[in-house]
Structure formats: C-alpha cells, structure tokens
C-alpha positions as semicolon CSV with decimal commas, in nm:
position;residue;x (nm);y (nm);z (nm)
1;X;2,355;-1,464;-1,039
2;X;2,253;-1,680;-0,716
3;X;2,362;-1,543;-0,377
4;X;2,626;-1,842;-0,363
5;X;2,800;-1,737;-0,581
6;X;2,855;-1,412;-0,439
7;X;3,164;-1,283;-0,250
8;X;3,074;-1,267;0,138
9;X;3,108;-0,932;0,153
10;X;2,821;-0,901;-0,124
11;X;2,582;-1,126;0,084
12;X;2,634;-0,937;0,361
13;X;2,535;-0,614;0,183
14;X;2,224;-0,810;0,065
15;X;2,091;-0,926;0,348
16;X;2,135;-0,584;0,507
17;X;1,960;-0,447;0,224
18;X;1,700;-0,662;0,231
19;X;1,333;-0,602;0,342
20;X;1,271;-0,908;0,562
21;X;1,637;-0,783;0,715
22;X;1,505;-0,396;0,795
23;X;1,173;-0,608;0,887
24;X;1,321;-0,751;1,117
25;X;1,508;-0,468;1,278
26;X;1,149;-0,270;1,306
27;X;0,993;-0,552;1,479
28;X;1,335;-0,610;1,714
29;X;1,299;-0,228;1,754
30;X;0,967;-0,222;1,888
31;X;1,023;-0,500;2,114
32;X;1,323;-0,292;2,258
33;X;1,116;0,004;2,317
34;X;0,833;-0,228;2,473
35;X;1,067;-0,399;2,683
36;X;1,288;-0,096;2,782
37;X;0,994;0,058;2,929
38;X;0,884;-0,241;3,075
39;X;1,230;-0,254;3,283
40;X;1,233;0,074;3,340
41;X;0,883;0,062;3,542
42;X;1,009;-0,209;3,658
43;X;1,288;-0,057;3,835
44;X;1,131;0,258;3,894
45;X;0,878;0,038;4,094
46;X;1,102;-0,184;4,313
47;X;1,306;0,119;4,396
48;X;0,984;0,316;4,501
49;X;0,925;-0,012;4,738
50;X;1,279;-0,019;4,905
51;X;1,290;0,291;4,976
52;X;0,917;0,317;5,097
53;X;1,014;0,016;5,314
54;X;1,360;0,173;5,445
55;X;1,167;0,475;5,540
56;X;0,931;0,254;5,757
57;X;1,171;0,115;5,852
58;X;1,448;0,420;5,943
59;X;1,117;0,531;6,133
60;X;1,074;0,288;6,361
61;X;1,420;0,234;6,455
62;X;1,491;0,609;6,528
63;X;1,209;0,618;6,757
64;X;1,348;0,299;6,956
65;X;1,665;0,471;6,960
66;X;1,571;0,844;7,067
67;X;1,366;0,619;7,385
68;X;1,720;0,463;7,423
69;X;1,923;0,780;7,443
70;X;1,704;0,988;7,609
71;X;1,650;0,761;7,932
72;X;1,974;0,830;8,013
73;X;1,954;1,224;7,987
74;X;1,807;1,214;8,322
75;X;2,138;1,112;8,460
76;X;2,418;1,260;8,538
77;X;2,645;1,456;8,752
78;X;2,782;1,771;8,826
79;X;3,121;1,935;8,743
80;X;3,380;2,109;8,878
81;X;3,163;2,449;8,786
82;X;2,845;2,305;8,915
83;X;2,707;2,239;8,578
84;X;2,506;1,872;8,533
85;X;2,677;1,653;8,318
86;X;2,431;1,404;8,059
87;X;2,575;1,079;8,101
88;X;2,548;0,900;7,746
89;X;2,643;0,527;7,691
90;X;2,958;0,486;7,491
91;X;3,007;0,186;7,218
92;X;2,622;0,076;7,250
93;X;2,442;0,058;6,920
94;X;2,166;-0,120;6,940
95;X;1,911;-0,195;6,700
96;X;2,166;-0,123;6,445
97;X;2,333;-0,299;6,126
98;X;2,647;-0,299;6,016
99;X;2,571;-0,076;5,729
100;X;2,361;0,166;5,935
101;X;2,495;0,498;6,034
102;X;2,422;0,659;6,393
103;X;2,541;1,015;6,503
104;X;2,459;1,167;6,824
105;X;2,519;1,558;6,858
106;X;2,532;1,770;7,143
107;X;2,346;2,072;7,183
108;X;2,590;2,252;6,991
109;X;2,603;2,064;6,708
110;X;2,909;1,864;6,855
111;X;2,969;1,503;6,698
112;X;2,933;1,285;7,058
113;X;2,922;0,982;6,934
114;X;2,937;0,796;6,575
115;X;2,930;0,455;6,388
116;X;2,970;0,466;5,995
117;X;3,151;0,694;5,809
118;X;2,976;0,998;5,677
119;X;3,138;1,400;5,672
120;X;3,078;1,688;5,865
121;X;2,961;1,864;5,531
122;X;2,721;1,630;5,462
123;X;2,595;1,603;5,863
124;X;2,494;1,980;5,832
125;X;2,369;1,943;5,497
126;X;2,115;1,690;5,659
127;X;2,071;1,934;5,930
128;X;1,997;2,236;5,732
129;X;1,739;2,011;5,533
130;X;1,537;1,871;5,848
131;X;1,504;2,234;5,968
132;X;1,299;2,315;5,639
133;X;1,101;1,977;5,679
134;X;1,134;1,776;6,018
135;X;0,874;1,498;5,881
136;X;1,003;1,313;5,619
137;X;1,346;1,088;5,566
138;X;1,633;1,303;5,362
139;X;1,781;1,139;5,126
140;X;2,169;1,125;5,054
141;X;2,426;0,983;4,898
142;X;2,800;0,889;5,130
143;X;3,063;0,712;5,060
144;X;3,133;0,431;5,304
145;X;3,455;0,219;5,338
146;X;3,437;-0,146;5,317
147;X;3,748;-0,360;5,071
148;X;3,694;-0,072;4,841
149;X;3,479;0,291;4,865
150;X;3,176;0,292;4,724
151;X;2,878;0,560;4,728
152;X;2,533;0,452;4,852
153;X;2,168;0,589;4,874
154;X;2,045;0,642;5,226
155;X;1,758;0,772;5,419
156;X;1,862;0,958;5,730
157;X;1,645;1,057;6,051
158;X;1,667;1,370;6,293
159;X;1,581;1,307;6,611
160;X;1,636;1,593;6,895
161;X;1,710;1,447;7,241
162;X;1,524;1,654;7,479
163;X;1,506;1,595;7,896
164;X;1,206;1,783;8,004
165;X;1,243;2,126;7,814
166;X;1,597;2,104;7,747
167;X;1,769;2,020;7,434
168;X;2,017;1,796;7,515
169;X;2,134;1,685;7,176
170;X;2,051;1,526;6,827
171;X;2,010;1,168;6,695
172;X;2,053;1,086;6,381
173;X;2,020;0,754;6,191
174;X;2,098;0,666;5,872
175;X;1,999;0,348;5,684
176;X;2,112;0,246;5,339
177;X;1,783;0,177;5,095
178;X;1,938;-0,138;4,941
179;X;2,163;-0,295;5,161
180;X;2,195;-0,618;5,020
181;X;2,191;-0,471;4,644
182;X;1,899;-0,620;4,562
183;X;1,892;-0,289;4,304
184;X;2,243;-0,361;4,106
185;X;2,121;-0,757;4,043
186;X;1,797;-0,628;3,939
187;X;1,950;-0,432;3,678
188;X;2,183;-0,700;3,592
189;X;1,901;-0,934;3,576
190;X;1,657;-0,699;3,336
191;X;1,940;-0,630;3,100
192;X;2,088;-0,929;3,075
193;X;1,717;-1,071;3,028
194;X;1,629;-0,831;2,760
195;X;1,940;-0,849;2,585
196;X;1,844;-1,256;2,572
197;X;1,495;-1,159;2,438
198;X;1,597;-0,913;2,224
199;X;1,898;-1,201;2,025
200;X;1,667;-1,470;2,004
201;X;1,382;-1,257;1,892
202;X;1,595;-1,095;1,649
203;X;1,677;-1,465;1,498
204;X;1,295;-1,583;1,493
205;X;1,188;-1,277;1,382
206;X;1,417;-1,283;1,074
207;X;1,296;-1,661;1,075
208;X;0,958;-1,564;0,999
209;X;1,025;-1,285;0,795
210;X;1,201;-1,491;0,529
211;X;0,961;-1,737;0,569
212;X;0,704;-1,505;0,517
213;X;0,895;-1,352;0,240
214;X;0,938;-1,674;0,043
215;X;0,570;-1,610;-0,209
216;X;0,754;-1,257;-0,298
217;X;1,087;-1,426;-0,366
218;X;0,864;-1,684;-0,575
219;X;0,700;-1,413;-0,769
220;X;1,018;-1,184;-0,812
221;X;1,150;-1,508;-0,994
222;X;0,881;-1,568;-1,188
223;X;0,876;-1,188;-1,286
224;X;1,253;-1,252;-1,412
225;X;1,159;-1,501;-1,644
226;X;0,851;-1,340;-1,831
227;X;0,988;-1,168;-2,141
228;X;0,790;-1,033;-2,404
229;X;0,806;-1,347;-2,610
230;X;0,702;-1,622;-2,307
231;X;0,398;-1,480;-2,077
232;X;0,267;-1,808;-1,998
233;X;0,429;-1,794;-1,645
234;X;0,163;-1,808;-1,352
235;X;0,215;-1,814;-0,978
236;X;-0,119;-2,033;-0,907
237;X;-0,032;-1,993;-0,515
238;X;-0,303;-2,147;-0,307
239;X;-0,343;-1,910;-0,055
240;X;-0,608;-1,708;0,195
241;X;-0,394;-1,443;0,327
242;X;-0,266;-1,150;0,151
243;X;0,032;-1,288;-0,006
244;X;-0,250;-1,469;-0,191
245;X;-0,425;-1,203;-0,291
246;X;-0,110;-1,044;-0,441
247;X;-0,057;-1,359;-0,586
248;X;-0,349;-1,381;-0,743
249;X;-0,374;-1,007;-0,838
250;X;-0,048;-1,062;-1,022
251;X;-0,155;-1,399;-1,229
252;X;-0,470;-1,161;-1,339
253;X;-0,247;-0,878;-1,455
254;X;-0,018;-1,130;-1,627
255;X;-0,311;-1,266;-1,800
256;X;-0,401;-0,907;-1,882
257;X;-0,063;-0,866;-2,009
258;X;-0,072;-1,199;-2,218
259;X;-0,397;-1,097;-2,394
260;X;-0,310;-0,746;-2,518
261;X;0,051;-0,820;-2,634
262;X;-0,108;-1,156;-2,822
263;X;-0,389;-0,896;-2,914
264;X;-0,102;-0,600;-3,046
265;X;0,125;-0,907;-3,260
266;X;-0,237;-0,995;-3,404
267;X;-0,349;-0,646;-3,462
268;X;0,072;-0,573;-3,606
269;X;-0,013;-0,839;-3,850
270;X;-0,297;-0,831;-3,937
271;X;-0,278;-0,424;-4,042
272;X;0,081;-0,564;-4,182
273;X;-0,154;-0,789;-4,415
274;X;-0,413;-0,547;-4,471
275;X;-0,149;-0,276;-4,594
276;X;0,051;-0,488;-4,817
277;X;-0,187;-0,606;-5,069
278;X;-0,246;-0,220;-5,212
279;X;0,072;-0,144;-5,132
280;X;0,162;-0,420;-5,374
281;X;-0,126;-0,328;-5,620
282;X;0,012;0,061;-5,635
283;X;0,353;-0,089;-5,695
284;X;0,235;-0,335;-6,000
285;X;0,031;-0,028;-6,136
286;X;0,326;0,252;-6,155
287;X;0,592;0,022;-6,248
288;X;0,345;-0,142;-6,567
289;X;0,236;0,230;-6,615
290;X;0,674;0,314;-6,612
291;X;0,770;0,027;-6,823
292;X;0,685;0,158;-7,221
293;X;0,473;0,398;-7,347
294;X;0,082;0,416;-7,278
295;X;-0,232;0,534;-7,385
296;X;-0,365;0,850;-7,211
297;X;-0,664;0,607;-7,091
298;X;-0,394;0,349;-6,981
299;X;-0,251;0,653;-6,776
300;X;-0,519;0,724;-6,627
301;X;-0,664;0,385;-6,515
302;X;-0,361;0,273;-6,372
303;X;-0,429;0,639;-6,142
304;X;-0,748;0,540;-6,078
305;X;-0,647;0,272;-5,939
306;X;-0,380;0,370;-5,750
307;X;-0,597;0,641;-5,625
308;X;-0,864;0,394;-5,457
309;X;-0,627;0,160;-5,363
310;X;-0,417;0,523;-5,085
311;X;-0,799;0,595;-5,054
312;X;-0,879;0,270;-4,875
313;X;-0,518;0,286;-4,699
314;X;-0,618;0,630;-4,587
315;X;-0,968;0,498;-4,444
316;X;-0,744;0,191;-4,312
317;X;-0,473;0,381;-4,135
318;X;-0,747;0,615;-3,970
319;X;-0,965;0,379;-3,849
320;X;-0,667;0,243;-3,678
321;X;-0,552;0,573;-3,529
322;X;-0,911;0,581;-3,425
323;X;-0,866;0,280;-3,237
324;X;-0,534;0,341;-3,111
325;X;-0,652;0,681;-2,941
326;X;-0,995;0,519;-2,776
327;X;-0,731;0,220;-2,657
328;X;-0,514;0,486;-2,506
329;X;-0,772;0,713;-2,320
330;X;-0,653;0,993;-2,567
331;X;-0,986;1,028;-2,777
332;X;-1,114;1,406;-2,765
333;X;-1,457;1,269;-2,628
334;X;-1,658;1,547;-2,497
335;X;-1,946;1,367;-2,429
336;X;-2,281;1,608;-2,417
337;X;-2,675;1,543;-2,384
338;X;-2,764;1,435;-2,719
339;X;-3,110;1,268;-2,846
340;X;-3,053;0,932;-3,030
341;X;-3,320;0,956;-3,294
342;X;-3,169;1,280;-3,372
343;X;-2,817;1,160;-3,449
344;X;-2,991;0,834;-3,578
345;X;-3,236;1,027;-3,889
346;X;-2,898;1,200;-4,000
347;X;-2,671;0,915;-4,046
348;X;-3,005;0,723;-4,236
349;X;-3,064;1,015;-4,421
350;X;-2,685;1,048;-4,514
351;X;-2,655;0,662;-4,620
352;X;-2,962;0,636;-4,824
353;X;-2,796;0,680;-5,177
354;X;-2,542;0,441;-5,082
355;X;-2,827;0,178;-4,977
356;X;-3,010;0,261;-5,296
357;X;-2,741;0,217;-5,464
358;X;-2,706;-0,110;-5,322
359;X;-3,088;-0,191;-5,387
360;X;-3,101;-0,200;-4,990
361;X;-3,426;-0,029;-4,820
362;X;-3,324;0,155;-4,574
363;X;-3,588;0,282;-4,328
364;X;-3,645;0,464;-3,961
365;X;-3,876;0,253;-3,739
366;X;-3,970;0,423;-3,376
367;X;-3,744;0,677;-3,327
368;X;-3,819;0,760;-2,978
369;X;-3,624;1,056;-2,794
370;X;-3,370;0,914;-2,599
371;X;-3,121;1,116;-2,462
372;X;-2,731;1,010;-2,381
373;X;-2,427;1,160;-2,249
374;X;-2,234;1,148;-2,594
375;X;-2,039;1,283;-2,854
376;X;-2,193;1,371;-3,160
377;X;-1,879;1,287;-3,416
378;X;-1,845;0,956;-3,230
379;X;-2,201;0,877;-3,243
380;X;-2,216;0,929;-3,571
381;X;-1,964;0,782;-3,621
382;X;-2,095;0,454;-3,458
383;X;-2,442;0,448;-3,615
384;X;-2,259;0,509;-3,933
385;X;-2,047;0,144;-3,892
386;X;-2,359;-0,019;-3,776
387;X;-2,547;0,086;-4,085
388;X;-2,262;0,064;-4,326
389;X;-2,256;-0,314;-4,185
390;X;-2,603;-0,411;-4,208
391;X;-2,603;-0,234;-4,602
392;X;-2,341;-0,475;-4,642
393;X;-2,498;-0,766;-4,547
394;X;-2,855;-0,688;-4,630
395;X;-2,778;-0,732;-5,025
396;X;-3,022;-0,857;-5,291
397;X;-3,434;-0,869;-5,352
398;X;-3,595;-0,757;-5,054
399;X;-3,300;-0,652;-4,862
400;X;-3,389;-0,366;-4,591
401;X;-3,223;-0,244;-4,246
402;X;-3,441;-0,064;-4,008
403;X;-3,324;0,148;-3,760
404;X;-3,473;0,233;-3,393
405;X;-3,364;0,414;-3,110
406;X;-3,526;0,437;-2,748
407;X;-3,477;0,459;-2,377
408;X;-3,544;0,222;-2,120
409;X;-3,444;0,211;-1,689
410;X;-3,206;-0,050;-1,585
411;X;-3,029;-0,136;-1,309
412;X;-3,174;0,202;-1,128
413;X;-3,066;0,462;-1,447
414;X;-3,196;0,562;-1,744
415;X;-2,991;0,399;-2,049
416;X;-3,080;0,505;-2,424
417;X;-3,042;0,227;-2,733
418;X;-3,005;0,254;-3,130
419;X;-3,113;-0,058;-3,295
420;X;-3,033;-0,149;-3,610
421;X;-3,171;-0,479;-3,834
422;X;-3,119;-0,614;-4,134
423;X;-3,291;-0,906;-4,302
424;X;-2,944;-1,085;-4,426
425;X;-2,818;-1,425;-4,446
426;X;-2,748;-1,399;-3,997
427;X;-2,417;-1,480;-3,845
428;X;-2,362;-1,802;-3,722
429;X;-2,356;-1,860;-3,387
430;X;-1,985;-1,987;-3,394
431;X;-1,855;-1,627;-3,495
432;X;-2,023;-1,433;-3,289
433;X;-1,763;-1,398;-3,003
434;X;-1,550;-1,302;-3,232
435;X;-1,751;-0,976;-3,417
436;X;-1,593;-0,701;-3,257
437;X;-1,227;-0,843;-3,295
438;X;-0,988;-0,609;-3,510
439;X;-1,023;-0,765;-3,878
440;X;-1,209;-1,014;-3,853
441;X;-1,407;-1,093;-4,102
442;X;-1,742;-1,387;-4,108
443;X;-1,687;-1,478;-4,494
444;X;-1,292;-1,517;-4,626
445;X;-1,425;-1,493;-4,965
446;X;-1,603;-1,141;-4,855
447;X;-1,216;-1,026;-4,790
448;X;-1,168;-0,717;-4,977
449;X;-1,117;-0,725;-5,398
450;X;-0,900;-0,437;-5,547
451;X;-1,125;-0,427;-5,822
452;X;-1,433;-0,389;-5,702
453;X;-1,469;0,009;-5,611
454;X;-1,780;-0,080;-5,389
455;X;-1,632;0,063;-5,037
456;X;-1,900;-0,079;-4,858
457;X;-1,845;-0,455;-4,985
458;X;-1,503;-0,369;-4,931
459;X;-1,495;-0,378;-4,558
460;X;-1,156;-0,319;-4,338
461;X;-1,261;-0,556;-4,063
462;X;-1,248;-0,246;-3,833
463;X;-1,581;-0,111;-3,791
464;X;-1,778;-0,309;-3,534
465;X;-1,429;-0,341;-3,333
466;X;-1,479;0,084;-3,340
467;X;-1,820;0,049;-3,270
468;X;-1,752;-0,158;-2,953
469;X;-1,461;0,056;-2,872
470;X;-1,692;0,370;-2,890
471;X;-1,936;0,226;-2,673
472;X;-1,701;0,167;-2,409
473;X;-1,553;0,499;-2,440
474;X;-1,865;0,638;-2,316
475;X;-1,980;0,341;-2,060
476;X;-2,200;0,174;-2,293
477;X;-2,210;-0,172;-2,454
478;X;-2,347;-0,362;-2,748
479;X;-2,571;-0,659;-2,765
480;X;-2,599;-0,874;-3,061
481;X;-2,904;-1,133;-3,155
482;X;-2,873;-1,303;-3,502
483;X;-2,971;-1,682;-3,640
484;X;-2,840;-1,822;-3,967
485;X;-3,120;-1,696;-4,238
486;X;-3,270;-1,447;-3,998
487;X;-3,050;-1,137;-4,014
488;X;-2,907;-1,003;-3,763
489;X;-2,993;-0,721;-3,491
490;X;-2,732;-0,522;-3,337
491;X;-2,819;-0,286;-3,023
492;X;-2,624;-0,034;-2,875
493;X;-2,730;0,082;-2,509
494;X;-2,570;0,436;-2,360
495;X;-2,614;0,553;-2,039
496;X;-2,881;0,877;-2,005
C-alpha cells in the first residue's frame, strides 16, 4: 500500500512516526536550545549595558542636581520664632526627563518637593536601603501613570543636602533603565527572529532529512521484494558516504544470502537424490522378497542387501548431520595440543587392510612432530576422508598413497600440515574448484552402484566437503596440487 492511498489521517501518523520526522525534531531541538541561549545572553547582556549606562548616568545627574539645590541652602530668612528658613526653588527641574523622578525631603523625612509618581512606602524603602549602602544606585520597580499604568525598572540616587554641617534635606533621583523600551523590542525582535529560524529550519531540515533518507527508502523497497524464491535484487548505489557503505554491506549480505539458500536447494536435492535410489532398492527387495515364496538363500540375499543399502543411508545421513553441526557452530570441538604424525600413523595403520584389499600401498613418509590445536575424533576423522579418497583413486598396478605430516612458520605462527599423495589418474584442472562441494563427484560413471559392496568405491560425495568443513572449524585450510596422469596431492595446514 503506497502512502496515497492512505486516509490523511494515516499519513499524518506516518510522517510523525517517521525517523527523518523525529530527525528532524532533534536537530530543530538543538537549534532551539542553541538559539535560546544565544537570546538569552543576549538579553542578559544589553540589559547589563542599560543599566550600567543609567547608573552613569543617574550619577552624574544627581551630582548636578545636589550643586543645584544646595546653592540655595545658604539662603533664606527668618521666621516669626527666629528660626532661618531654606529657601528652595519651586517647579524647577532641571536636567530632568519626563520619565525621571525627583524628590526632595526635608530633614525630617518630609516630601518638599516632587515630579513623577512614586509612594511613600517605596520612598522609605529606598531610604532604608541607602542607609545600609550609600554607594551604589537601588534598584526598584514603580508604577507610573501615563494613557495606562505600567510598572518600570529604575535606578534611584540619595543625595543629602547639607549647608555647612547641617542637614538640610535629601535629594533623590530616579531614572528609568530603559526609557525608550529598547528592552520590550529586543525581546520582540529575538523571539520573533528565532521563531523565523526555528520554521524555516524545521522545513529544510526535514528537506534534507528525506533527502538524505531516500538510499534507506530505496533499500527498504528492495528488501520488500526479495523472497526466498527471487534474491537476485541488488542496490548497486554508487556512493562514498555511509549510506554507501550500508549499501554496499547489504548487496554483500544479499549475495551471502543468495549463495547459501542456492547452496541448501542444491544440498536438499542432491541428499533427496542420494536417499532415493536405496530407498527404492530396499523397496524392490522386500516387496520381490513379499510377493511368493522363497528360498532361505533368496531370504537372505534380499537382507543383505537391504542391510548395505540402511548401512550406506546410515553413513549418508551422518555425514550430513556432521556437516549440518560444523555449518551451525554446534560441533562439540574441543580442540587440544595434538601431534600430527601421531593421529596420522593411526588412521594409516587403521586403513591398511582396506588398501590391501584394494591392492593400494599405503605408506608413512616423514612424519615429523607437528603439533596443532585440534580435536582428535575430528582429526581423525579428516585424515581418514583424505586417505579413504586417495585409496579410491589410487586403484590398480602400482597404486600407492603416501602420507606426511610437518610444521612450518607462516605469516608470523607456527602452522602444522598432513599431506597425503596418491599416484592416480589426477583431477583435471576444470573440477578442481569444485572438490569440496557437497556431492560432487569428478567421474558420473564413479556414482555409487548398489551392487558393488566396496564402500570405498562407493563414495557419498561428502568427504572432502567434511574435510574442508573440519579445517575451517579449527582455522585451518586445504590446498590441493594435481595434473591429469600425475595424481593428486592434498595438504591440510592447522594452526600450532
């Protein structure tokens, strides 16, 4: 189903959902953060400069104002009682703006004079403040009237009036910090600004995100259309970056993929083939044995050969669940020191009747110690198939396999080999690639007879696949050197 054809409401919850969506929120996020603290310095710093500047400012403009005031404390007159009178101007406010506040108090704390609105609570709040520190501005907050009431920072400055050694009075000035509200558009401004940012960041990041996105979308399609029957679908993206790389990663696992379920319907069919022909045989044999009457040594041929024929499905059905365990991992390795000639003189001495039997010499050359990390069953076990193989093919006047074993350093580490070599008709050099695959066999016409009872001439197809799979197991690998009419050598090398 396409996202078209999807109710609204359905797309919506996609794209929500989605990871170039939630992608897009983290980067949007971060830029919030980032810019958030960006305004808030921002702020922080152009308020630290206003009020640094009204403070200068309130300074200066006290000072001009308290040399004002006080040249006219020297004048005056006397009253009825005798008592001299300061003589103050009335309605002069110099030096002042409109939103500046000035209050002039007598020696008793008396409002004298006043311009701008501010309470008598918050006068001897100030007050009580400059008495605990006469230096620096105090800062307040007073509502002032204008077309509607509004509250406003200020700075305010003490001043006492003094003529000669009398206290004649206080002055205090106020001044607003931001005056013109430079503050308010500045906030305004950042938000606004960021907001801005923050929308058409939010639609290029999401831009670029499903942009970038597009290779995954490309490879979660072609994942949908691999099934188990058509694996032949490849990304092939020609890439640098790490969408590449995942690309790429992905064609190589498909290709893995490919291989081993082409490799399991080969191996299913070929065991399928390899199972029914004595299935078929031990079916022909009871049913002719079931359909009259029959000699005691009719009886018992027809056994015998229904015996070989579950004795080689019994060998066949083994080897695979050999295979299928070292495939798996599951194989009860235990690998310890062992010596390869060891190992080696037991399997040869084991074999010889079957290779006399066979009219096959079969013979030790330099058995030199060489020792692995190994199992001794699956050693054995691999020597065995190598010999078993070269018996095989080593057939008729003259025929011999020798067998060697040795150590050598490469690549920095000791490594141990077994060699074996037989003087048989070779392998040509079109099959072998193809030696260690499951069943396969050089010579069609070598393919197994159900009358023959020679096991060895009888092979499964399975053993040099087990001995490659054995070598593996254990970090090892076999080389193979053979010429048509010059036998064949096959060497097995083990790390020490």
């Amino acid at each position: 189903m396409t996202d078209h054809s999807l109710p609204l409401s359905a797309r919506f919850r996609r794209v929500v959902r989605s990871f170039r969506f939630r992608l897009t929120l983290y980067f949007v996020a971060i830029l919030a953060v980032i810019l958030a603290g960006f305004s808030i310095f921002l702020y922080t710093r152009q308020t630290q400069v206003l009020r640094v500047e009204a403070a200068n400012q309130l300074s200066t403009q006290s000072s001009q104002l308290a040399n004002y005031y006080m040249a006219f404390l020297g004048q005056g007159s006397e009253d009825e009682n005798g008592n001299r009178v300061n003589i103050l101007p009335k309605n002069e406010y110099p030096l002042l703006q409109e939103s500046d506040v000035l209050v002039i108090l007598g020696a008793d704390r008396a409002v004298v004079q006043q311009q701008g609105k501010i309470s008598t609570g918050e006068l001897t709040r100030i007050l009580d403040v400059w008495k605990s520190n006469s230096a620096a501005p105090i800062p307040a907050t007073i509502s002032t009237s204008g077309k509607r009431e509004e509250a406003h920072s200020y700075l305010f400055q003490i001043t006492p009036l003094r003529h000669e050694t009398q206290l004649n009075g206080y002055l205090i000035v106020g001044a607003q910090i931001d005056p013109g509200g430079q503050m308010s558009r500045l906030a305004v401004t950042l938000g606004s600004g960021m907001a801005l940012i923050l929308v058409l960041a939010f639609g290029g990041g999401y831009w670029l995100a499903d942009r970038s996105m597009k290779p995954v979308h490309v490879i979660t399609q072609t994942a949908r259309q691999i099934s188990e029957s058509d694996l032949s679908q490849r990304l092939r993206m020609n890439r640098e970056d790490e969408l590449g790389e995942l690309a790429g990663t992905f064609d190589q696992m498909l290709d893995r993929v490919q291989t081993a379920f082409e490799r399991q319907r080969q191996f299913t069919a070929d065991a399928s083939h390899e199972l029914r022909t004595p299935l078929a045989i031990i079916e022909l044999e009871a049913n002719r044995a079931l359909e009259r009457p029959r000699s005691s040594k009719e009886y018992e041929s027809a056994l015998q050969i229904i015996q070989s024929e579950n004795e080689w499905m019994s060998r066949l059905v083994n080897e695979l669940l050999l295979l299928a365990r070292l495939d798996s991992g599951q194989a009860d390795l235990h690998a310890e020191r062992l010596d390869l000639s060891e190992v080696a003189v037991d399997v040869v001495e084991r074999l010889n009747p079957m290779a006399a039997l066979k009219k096959v010499t079969l013979a030790t050359g330099e058995l030199s110690e060489a020792y692995v990390q190994t199992s001794r069953v699956y050693l054995a076990r691999l020597i065995t198939n190598l010999v078993e193989n070269a018996i095989k093919y080593a057939q008729g006047d003259g025929a011999r396999v020798l067998v060697e074993t040795g150590s050598q350093t490469r690549d920095g580490r000791p490594w141990g080999w077994v060699r074996v070599n037989d003087n048989g008709p070779g392998i040509p050099a079109e099959h072998i690639p193809h030696l260690f695959n499951r069943f396969y066999q050089i010579d069609p016409a070598r393919s197994r007879n159900p009358q023959n009872d020679a096991q060895v001439e009888n092979g499964s197809g399975l053993g040099l696949a087990i001995v490659k799979s054995i070598a593996e197991a254990f970090g090892g690998f076999v080389e193979v050197k053979s010429e048509s009419g010059q036998g064949a050598t096959f060497t097995v090398w083990l790390p020490g």
